[in-house]
C-alpha positions, -999 to 999 in steps of 0.1 A, spaced: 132 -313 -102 114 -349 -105 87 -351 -78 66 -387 -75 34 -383 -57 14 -413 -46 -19 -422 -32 -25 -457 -20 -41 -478 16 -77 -458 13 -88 -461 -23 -80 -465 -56 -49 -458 -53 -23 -439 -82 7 -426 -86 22 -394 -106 56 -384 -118 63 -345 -124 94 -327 -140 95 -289 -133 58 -285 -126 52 -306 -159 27 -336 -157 53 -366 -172 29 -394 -164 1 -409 -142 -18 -440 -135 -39 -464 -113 -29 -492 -99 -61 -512 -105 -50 -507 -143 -19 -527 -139 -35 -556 -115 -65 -557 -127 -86 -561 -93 -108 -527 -95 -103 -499 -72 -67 -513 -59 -59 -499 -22 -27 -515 -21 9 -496 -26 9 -486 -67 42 -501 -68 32 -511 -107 23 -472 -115 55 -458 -99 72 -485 -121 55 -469 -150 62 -437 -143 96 -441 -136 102 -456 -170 81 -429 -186 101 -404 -173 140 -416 -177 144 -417 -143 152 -444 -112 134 -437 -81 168 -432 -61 173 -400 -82 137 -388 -79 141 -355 -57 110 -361 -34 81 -382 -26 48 -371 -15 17 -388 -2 -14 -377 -4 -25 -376 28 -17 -371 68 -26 -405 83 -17 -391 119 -46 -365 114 -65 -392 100 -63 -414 128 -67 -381 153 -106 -379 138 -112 -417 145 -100 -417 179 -117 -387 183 -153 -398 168 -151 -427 191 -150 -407 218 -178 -389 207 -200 -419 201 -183 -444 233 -196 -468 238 -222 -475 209 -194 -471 181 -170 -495 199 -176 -520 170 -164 -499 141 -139 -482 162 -125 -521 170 -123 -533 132 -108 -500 121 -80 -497 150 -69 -534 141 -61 -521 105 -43 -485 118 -22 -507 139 -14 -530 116 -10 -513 87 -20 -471 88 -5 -455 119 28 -460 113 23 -453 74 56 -435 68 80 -463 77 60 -488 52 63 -464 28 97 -461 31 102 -498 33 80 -506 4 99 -471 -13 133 -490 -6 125 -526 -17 111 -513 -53 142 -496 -56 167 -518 -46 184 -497 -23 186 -486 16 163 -462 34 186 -436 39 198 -436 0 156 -425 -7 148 -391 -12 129 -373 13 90 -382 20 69 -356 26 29 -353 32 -2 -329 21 -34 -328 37 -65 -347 21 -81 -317 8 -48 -301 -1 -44 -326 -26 -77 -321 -39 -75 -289 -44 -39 -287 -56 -50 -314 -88 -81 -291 -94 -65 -254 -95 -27 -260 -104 -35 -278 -140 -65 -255 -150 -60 -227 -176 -71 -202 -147 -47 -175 -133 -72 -172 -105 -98 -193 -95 -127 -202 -62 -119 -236 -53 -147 -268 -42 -134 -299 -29 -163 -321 -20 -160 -358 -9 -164 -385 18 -140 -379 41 -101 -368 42 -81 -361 75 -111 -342 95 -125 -324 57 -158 -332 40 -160 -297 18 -131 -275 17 -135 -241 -2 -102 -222 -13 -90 -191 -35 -63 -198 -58 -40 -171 -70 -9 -180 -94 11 -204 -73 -10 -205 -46 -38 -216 -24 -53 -201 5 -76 -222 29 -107 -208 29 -129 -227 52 -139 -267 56 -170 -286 69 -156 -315 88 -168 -347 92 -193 -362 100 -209 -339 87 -202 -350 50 -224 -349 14 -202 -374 -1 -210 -400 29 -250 -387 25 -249 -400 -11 -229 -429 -3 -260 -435 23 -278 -440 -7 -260 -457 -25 -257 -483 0 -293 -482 8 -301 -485 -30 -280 -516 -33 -251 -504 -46 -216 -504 -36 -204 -474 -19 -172 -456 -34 -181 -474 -69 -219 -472 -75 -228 -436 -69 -227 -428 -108 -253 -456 -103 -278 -435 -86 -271 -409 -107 -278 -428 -137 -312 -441 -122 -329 -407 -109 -341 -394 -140 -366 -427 -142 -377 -415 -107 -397 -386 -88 -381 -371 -59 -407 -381 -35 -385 -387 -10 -369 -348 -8 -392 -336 17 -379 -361 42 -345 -361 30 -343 -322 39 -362 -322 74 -345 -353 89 -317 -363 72 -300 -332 69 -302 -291 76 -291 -275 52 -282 -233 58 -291 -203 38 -254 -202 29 -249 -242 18 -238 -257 48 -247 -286 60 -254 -306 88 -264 -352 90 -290 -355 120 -268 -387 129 -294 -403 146 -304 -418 108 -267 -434 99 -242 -459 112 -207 -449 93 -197 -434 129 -205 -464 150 -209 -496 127 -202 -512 96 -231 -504 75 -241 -468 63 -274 -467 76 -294 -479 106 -328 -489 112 -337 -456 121 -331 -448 83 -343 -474 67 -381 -472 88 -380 -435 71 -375 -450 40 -400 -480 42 -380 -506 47 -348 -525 46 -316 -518 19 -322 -534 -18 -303 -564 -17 -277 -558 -41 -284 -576 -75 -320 -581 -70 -346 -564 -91 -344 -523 -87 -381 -514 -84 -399 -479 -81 -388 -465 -47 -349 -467 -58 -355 -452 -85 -381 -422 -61 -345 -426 -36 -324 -414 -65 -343 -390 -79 -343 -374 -40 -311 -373 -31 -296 -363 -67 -315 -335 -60 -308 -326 -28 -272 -330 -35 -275 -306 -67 -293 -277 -46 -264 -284 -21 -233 -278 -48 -253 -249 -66 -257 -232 -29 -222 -238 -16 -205 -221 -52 -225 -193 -47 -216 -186 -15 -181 -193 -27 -186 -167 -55 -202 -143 -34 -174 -143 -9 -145 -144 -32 -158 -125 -63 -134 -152 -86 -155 -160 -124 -141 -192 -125 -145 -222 -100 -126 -255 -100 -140 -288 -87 -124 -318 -70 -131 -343 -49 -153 -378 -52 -187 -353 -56 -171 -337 -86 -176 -365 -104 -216 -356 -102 -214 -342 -138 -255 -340 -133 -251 -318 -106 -217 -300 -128 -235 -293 -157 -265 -271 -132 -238 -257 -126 -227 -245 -154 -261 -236 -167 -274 -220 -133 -245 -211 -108 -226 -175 -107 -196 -189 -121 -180 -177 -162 -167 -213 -162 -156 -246 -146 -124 -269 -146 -134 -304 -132 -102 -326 -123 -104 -355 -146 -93 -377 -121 -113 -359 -88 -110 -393 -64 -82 -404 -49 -62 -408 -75 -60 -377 -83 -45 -368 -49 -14 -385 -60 -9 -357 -90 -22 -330 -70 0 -339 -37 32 -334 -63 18 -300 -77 12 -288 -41 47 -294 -31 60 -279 -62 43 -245 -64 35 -243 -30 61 -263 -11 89 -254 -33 75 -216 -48 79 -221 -79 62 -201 -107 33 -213 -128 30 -215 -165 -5 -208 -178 -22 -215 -211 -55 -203 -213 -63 -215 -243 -58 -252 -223 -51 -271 -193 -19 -285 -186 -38 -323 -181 -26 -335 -215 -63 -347 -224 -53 -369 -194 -37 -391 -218 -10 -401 -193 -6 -434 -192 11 -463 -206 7 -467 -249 23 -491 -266 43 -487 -305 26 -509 -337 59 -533 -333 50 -540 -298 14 -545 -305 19 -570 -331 42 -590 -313 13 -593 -289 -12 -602 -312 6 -626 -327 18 -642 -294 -20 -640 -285 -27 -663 -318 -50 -633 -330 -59 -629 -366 -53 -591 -376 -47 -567 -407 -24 -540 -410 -38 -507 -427 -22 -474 -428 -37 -444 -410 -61 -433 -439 -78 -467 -445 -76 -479 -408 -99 -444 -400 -116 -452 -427 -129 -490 -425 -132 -480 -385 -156 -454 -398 -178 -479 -420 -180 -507 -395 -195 -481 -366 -213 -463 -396 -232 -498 -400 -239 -501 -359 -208 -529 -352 -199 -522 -317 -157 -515 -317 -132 -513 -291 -107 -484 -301 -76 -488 -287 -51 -461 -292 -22 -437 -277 -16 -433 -239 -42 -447 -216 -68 -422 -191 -63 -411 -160 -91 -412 -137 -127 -429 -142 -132 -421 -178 -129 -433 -208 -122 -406 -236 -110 -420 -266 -79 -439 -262 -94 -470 -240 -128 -470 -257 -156 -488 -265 -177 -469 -295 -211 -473 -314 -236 -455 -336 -252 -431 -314 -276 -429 -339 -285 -465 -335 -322 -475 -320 -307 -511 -305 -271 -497 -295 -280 -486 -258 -293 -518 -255 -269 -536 -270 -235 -523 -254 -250 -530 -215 -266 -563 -222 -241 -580 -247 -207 -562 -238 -207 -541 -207 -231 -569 -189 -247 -544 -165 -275 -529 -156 -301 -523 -183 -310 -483 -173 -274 -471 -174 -269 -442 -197 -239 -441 -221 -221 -409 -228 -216 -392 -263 -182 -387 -279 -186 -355 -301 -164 -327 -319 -157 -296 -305 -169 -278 -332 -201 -293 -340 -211 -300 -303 -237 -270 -302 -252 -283 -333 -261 -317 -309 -263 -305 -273 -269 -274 -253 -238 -265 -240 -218 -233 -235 -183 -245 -226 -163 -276 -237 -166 -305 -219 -134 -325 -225 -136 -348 -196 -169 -364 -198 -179 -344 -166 -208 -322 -175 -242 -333 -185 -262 -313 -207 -293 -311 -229 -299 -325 -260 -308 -297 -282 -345 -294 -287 -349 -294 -326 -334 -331 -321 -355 -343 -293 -388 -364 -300 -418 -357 -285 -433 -388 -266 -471 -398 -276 -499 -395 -249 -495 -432 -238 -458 -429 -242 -459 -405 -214 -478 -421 -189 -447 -448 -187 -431 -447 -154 -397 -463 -142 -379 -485 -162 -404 -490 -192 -391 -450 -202 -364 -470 -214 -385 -477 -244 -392 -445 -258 -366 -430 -285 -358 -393 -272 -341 -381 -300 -321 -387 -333 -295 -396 -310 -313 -421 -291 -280 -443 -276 -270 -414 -258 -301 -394 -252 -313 -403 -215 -347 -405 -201 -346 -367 -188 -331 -358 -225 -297 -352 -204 -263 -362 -224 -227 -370 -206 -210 -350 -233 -173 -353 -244 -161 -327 -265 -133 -339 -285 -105 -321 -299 -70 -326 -322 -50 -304 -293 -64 -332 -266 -65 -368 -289 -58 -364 -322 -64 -406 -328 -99 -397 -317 -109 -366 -335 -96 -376 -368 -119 -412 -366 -148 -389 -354 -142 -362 -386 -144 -396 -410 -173 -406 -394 -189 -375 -398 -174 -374 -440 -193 -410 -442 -223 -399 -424 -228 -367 -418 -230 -370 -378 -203 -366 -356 -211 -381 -326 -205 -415 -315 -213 -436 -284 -182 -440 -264 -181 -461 -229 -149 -474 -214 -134 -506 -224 -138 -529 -199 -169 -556 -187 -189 -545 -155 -166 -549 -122 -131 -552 -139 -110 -519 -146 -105 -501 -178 -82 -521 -203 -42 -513 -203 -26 -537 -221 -30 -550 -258 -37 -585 -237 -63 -568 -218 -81 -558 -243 -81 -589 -267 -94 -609 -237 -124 -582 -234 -128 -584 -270 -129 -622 -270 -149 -623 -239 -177 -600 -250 -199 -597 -283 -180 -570 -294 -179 -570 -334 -144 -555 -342 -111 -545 -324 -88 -516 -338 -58 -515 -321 -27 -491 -335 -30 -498 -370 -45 -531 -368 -83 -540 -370 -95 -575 -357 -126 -589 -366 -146 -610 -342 -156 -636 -369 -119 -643 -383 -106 -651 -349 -100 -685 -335 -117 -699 -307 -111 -683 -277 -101 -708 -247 -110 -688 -215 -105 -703 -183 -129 -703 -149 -160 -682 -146 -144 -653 -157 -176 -629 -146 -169 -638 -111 -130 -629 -114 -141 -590 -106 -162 -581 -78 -194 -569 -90 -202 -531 -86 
């Protein structure tokens, strides 16, 4: 049975093809248009996916979205009630868009579901719809290597659900209970975000990145105005402080008196209190998540715990987890935002719509590595290069891990192209940009010279499974990139007396430890663990890396510039390449040096073709 699920109109929107249970292929449709976050219908990923798996979409057994827009629109209607007639403003801009594009959702789809297939309505297979948080929570349990499992979903907002907790047993899921909006953590960090000058539903791994330069000054308020938080985790906002119910802003001027003044315009110098607002609320929100999975442990006695939902994404606040909460161990959804409520919305209706039995590894999830995009064969690629007017070598797979080796070995910056492109917000290893995370300059270098963002953002390391507890203090594998944890202390570096007197930005400066590209201010690491069963391309350059040098980590960020999506196309990436001081591209088999190729003829401003973030 083929079942395509699809998540489009809110954010970021995806789509996902599944055989019998089995994960054929999935992808964002930002990846294909290249305009970040895409909303629109992910006509280009169903495309995809329907090619991946041999299959036209009239012969597709069922179609599921990720969402119930009639519930949806139920809580606005309902919230302006509540608010009438102060939120009349939001309410007015919003209802415009239901009626004209949201409320009568399932005709579009069908529609837009006949025109991409060429064929009449009633020739479609049938359309059916999960809940928000079903989705969730359906993309976190069904794929994990757990029999049994406590499910979190936490995010902004779905149909009425902020934080949904549920037990999942085999094939199923059982609601637990919700916290509804607007009572939301997700929309509290977003607060901040916003108020930070960042934007909201892109820039909260911003404020995550920046609290460790900062002091949470700013808790004590946080906690006894903002929001009451209960013995057992819940939560309520004191909605006096935010706008998201009745305007267009997050915040009001209620909020930002507490917090001494006006929002940081975005792009304008980031000074001392962002970094004390950060600090706050990251940590608020971690004593939130660590209270909420205990209760959730206490209540359903399960020893392992799966995380969805925009707030899963918080690999900060994971890897406390990990290290603090009740749980034996965590499954994070690689994809937890919206995106992933196109793949969980087709396991939902497979094991719990249809019955079916589930297949477990435990040894494994069944996410692939969440390698499940589109890749591209050596033929193909070198038809593109050489329709690109690129100059390029061939090398077989020995010399090509080799020479990729040497030229990270001495601190070139390279983009690694290789395999079947991510799912969901990371990077790991098949759309990558890589670096010595040995190197002193290389933290500097890859956000100034080829991300072209912000100067305090942290990158993650890329290491082997089997060395990681040599590097990092860690207890579980990390293969998604969502857990941060401590750089073991026998490789930190002390700072000197003046050293440690440095506040804000200027702890930038000081080297941490013998990893000092990766290494951030609070001696925290992003870790990937990387292994042959999950991306083989990857783990065999890391194990020549480590033959050359005797280290196996490396620097690995996602190949793209600030504001434009990860790279999916050989063209995608040479223009990156080109665009950026990036010293060498290895794509398939092929290397490209930056100083053999010719000039690169780039039209417009092409920093202002993607919307900053």
């Amino acid at each position: 049975m083929y079942i395509l699920g699809i998540s489009a109109y809110y954010h970021d929107s995806a789509a996902c093809l599944v055989r019998d249970g089995v994960i054929v292929a999935a992808a964002q449709e930002e990846r294909f248009t290249r305009k970040k976050a895409d909303r629109d219908f992910p006509a280009h990923s169903i495309q995809f996916c329907l090619k991946q798996g041999e299959i036209a979409l009239s012969s597709i057994d069922a179609l599921v979205f990720y969402d119930k827009p009639l519930l949806k629109f139920d809580r606005l209607l309902e919230t302006y009630l509540a608010f009438a007639p102060r939120g009349f403003r939001s309410f007015a801009t919003a209802m415009h868009l239901w009626l004209s594009e949201k409320l009568f959702l399932r005709e579009k789809l069908k529609v837009q579901f006949a025109q991409l297939a060429g064929v009449k309505q009633k020739h479609l297979p049938k359309l059916d719809f999960t809940e928000h948080h079903q989705a969730h929570a359906a993309s976190a349990f069904f794929p994990s290597p757990f029999a049994d499992a406590a499910v979190l979903c936490m995010d902004g907002v779905g149909e009425w659900a902020t934080t949904s907790a549920w037990q999942g047993q085999g094939n199923s899921l059982k609601p637990l209970w919700e916290i509804q909006f607007p009572h939301s953590l997700g929309l509290l960090y977003s607060a901040f975000t916003y108020y930070t000058g960042f934007k909201v539903n892109s820039g909260e791994y911003k404020v995550m990145g920046l609290a460790p330069y900062g002091r949470p000054l700013f808790e004590k308020i946080i906690r006894e105005q903002l929001i009451d938080i209960k013995a057992d985790g819940s939560f309520r906002l004191n909605l006096e402080f935010f706008d998201f119910c009745t305007g267009l802003e997050m915040t009001g001027p209620k909020f930002h008196r507490l917090c001494g003044g006006p929002p940081r315009d975005p792009e304008s110098p980031i000074t001392q209190r962002e970094m004390d607002l950060a600090a706050s609320i990251q940590k608020v929100c971690e004593d939130v998540v660590l209270t909420l999975a205990q209760t959730l442990h206490t209540q359903t006695g399960a020893r392992h715990l799966c995380l969805a939902g925009g707030v899963a994404l918080n690999c900060v606040a994971n890897g406390r987890l990990l290290r603090e909460g009740p749980f034996d161990d965590l499954w994070i959804q690689p994809a937890a935002g919206d995106a992933g409520g196109a793949l969980g919305a087709a396991l939902s209706l497979w094991y719990q719509g249809q019955r079916n039995p589930r297949q477990i590894d435990s040894r494994t999830d069944s996410m692939q590595g969440g390698l499940l995009g589109p890749q591209f064969t050596n033929g193909e690629i070198a038809d593109a290069l050489t329709t690109l007017g690129a100059s390029f070598r061939s090398f077989d797979d020995e010399e090509l891990y080799s020479r990729t080796a040497k030229l990270l070995a001495t601190e070139n910056v390279v983009g690694w192209f290789q395999g079947r492109m991510e799912f969901g917000p990371r990077a790991l290893g098949s759309r990558s940009i890589l670096g010595d995370a040995r190197s002193s300059k290389m933290q500097s270098t890859m956000n100034l010279k080829i991300k072209y963002r912000e100067s305090f953002r942290p990158f993650a390391p890329a290491v082997l499974r089997e060395d990681c507890k040599e590097y990092f203090e860690l207890a579980s594998e990390s293969a998604y990139m969502l857990v941060a944890a401590p750089v073991r202390r026998d490789r930190r570096i002390s700072p000197s007396a003046q050293e440690a007197e440095l506040f804000g930005i200027e702890k930038l400066k000081i080297p941490r430890s013998d990893l000092p590209a990766v290494t951030h201010v609070d001696y925290s690491a992003r870790v990937q663990t990387v292994s042959e069963e999950r991306n083989l391309p990857f783990t065999r350059l890391l194990r020549e890396f480590r033959r050359q040098t005797g280290c196996s980590v490396l620097v690995n960020t996602s190949f793209n510039v600030r504001g434009e999506p990860i790279v999916c196309s050989v063209n995608d990436a040479y223009r990156c390449f080109m665009r950026t001081e990036m010293d060498a591209l290895v794509v398939g088999n092929f290397i490209l040096l930056k100083t053999e190729q010719p000039v690169f003829k780039d039209t417009g401003n092409w920093r202002n073709e993607f919307e900053l973030d």
